[in-house]
N, C-alpha and C positions, 0 to 999 in steps of 0.2 A: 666069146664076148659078144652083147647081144650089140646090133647097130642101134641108131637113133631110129631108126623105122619100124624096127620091132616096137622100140619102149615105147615109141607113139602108138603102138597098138594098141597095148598094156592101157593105158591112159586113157584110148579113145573110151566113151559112152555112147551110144545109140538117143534117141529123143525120149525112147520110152524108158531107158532103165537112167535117163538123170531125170525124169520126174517121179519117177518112182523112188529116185533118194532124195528128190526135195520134199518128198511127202514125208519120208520117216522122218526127215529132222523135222518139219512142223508138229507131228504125235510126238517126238519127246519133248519139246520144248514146251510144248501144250502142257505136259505131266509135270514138267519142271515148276511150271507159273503156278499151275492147281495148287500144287503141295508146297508153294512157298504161302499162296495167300490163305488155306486152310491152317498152315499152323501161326502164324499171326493172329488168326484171328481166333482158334483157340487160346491162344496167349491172353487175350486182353478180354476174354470173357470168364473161362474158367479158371485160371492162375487162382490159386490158393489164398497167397501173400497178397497178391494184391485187391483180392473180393475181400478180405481179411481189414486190410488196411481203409477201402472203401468204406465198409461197413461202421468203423470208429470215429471218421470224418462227419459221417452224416448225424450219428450221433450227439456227438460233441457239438454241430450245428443247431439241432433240436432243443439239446438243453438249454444254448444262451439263448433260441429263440422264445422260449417258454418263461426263462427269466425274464427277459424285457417285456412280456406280455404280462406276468404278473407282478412285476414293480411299475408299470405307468397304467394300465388298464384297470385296476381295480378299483373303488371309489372310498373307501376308506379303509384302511388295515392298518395294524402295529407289528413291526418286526424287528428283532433283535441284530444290532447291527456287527459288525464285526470287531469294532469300540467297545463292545460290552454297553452299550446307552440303546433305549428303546425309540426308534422313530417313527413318527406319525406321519404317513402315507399320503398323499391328496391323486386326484384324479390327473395334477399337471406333474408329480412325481416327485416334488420340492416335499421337504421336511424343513422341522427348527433346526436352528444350528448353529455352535459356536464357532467359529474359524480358527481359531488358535490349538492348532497342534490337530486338527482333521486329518482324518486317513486320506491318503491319495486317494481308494475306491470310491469315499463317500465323496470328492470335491468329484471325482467323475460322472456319480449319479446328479450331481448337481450340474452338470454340462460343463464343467471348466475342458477346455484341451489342453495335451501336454505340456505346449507350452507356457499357458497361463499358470499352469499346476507349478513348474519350475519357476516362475518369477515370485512364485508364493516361499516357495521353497525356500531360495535366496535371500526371498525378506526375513525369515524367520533364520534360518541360519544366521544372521548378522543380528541376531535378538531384537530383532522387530517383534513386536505380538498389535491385536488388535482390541485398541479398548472401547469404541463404539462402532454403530454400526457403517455411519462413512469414512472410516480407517479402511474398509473394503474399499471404497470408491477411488481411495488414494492410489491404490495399485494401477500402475500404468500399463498390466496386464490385461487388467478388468474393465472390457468397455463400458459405455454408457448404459447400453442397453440390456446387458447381461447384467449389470448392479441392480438398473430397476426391476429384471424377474428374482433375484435374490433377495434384496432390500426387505421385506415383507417376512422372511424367511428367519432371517441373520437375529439370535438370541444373544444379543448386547443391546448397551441403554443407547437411545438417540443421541446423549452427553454426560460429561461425566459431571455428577454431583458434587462439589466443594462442601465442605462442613467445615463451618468459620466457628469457633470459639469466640468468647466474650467474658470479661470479667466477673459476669452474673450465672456464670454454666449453663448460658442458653444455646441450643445448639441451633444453629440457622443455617439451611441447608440453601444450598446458592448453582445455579445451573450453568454460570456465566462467569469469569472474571472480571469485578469490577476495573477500571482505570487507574483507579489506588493500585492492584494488585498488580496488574501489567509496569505498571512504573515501579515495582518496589523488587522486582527482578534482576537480581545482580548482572551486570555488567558482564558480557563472554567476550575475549579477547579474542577475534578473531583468526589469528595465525595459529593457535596452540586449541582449539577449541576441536573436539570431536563429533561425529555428526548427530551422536544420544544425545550431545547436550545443545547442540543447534536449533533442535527440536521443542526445544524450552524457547526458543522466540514466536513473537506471532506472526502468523502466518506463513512459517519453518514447519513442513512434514518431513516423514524421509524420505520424499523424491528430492525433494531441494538440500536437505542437511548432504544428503551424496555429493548433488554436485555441484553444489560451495567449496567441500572438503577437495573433494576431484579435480576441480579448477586449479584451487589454491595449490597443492600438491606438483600440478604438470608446471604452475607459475613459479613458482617458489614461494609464495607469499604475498599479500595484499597489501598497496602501499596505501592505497586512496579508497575511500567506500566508492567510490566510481568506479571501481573493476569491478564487482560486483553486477554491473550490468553487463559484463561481458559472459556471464554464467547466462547458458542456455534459459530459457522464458521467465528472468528474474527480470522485472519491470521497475519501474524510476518510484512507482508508489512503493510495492513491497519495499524497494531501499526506505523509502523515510520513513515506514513502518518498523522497519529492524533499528535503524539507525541509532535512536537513544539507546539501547540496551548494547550496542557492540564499542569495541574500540580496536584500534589498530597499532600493532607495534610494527614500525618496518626494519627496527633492528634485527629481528627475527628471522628475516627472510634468509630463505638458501641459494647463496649465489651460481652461476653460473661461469664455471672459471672456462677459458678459451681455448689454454694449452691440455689440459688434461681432460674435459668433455667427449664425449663420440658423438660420430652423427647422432644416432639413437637419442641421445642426452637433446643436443640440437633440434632435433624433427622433434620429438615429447614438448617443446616448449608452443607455447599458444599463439606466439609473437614470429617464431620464425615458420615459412615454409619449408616444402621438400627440397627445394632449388636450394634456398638459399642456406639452407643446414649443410649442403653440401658443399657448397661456395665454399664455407667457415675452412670445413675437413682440405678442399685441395688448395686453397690460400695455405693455410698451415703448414701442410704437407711441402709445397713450392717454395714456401721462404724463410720456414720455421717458423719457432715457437714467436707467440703475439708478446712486443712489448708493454701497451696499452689500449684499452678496449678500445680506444679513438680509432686503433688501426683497421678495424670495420668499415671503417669511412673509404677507406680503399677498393672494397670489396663492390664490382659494380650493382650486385643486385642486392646488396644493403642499403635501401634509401635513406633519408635524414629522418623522416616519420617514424621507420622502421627502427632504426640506432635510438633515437628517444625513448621510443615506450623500451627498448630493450638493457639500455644502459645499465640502470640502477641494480638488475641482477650479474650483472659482467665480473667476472673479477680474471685476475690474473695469477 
């Protein structure tokens, strides 16, 4: 059995035979680095797949670049659109155009972005369409200034033409409604009214016919033409504007019963906060079911302002 003096032999190195083994580990590890960054870097130039896949990219780059240079660069051309309808080219890239039922591509070539695109969308899904050309402008999608580079563009009339009959079969074509005709517009019941026909008041488009309808619906119903001012940018003139032509029933309204509501129900209403919709739910909850809507009066973040305008929807 060898001693610990021998093995220390075995072990020892001299000066020159450990640099001579720290040399050979530098040459292999030198061979090692080479041949790892050699194939790397064959990888990422000659690769097949992916000079393959390069090659399609750039491609595909080329040709929308070529399209966009020859749909706004050119100064006059006709080309057949994807609509099947021919359009006439200009140097700013605009064509005619009807808006009603337009391809996504062509509202694209027209600069809309996708979100404006989708507010279009929406309006027409709800049977919106566009009968002049500032029915565009009405879009809350469509700024100021994207209407006036379209404006010019947009193949609808400035207004729509009336054609009045007469006892003698004259036909008299009228660009305006007279104040006879404005007055002679049936009466829209406000609570029961939907927002196509809201649209039939003056100065009612369908940004407003919405959120009359939308109000009314989160309210339950309009007791007083005074709520009406509580609908987002509807001002004290548009009410005596609408005013002759609406009326209000408050029997109609959908009340608000106390014990069988949920927050949700509570928070949707226009009149309560988040606080205090939840007050409603743990008063409930702590003392049971409400004998009478008076017992809000209890509740501390119900004030007395608050219990009034709320009241009339209350039920039990």
């Amino acid at each position: 059995m060898k001693t610990k003096i021998e093995w220390a032999e075995w072990l020892f190195f001299s000066t020159r035979e450990r640099n001579g083994i720290l040399l050979l580990f530098l040459i292999l590890l030198g061979l090692l680095t080479y041949n790892y960054i050699d194939s790397k870097k064959e990888l990422t130039v000659t690769d097949p797949v992916f000079e393959e896949h390069r090659k399609k990219v750039l491609a595909w780059i080329d040709e929308k670049k070529n399209f966009q240079e020859e749909l706004f660069t050119e100064d006059i051309t006709t080309v057949e659109s994807s609509d099947n309808i021919v359009l006439e080219k200009t140097d700013t890239g605009l064509f005619r155009f009807n808006p009603n039922n337009l391809s996504d591509s062509l509202w694209t070539v027209l600069g809309l972005s996708q979100r404006q695109l989708a507010g279009i969308r929406k309006f027409e899904k709800k049977g919106g369409e566009f009968n002049i050309k500032k029915d565009l402008k009405k879009m809350y999608s469509i700024p100021e200034n994207l209407y006036s580079r379209l404006e010019p563009w947009i193949d609808l009339p400035d207004s729509l033409v009336r054609k009045v009959f007469y006892a003698q079969n004259t036909e008299i074509e009228n660009s305006k409604q007279t104040e006879q005709e404005k007055n002679a517009i049936d009466k829209i019941e406000l609570n029961n009214v939907d927002s196509i026909a809201l649209q039939r008041l003056p100065g009612i488009g369908p940004y407003f016919a919405r959120k009359i309808v939308e109000y009314r619906d989160r309210l339950g119903g309009f007791l007083s033409f005074e709520q009406l001012l509580e609908v987002r940018k509807i001002t004290p003139e548009l009410v005596e504007k609408i005013r002759p032509n609406i009326t209000i029933t408050p029997l109609v309204i959908r009340p608000l019963n106390l014990n069988s509501s949920s927050e949700k129900d509570f928070l949707n209403h226009p009149y309560l906060s988040k606080m205090q919709a939840g007050s409603i739910i743990a008063y409930r909850d702590q003392h049971g079911l409400f004998t009478s809507p008076d017992d809000l009066k209890k509740l501390v973040l119900i004030d007395a302002v608050t219990f009034a305008r709320l009241k009339p929807y209350l039920a039990i």
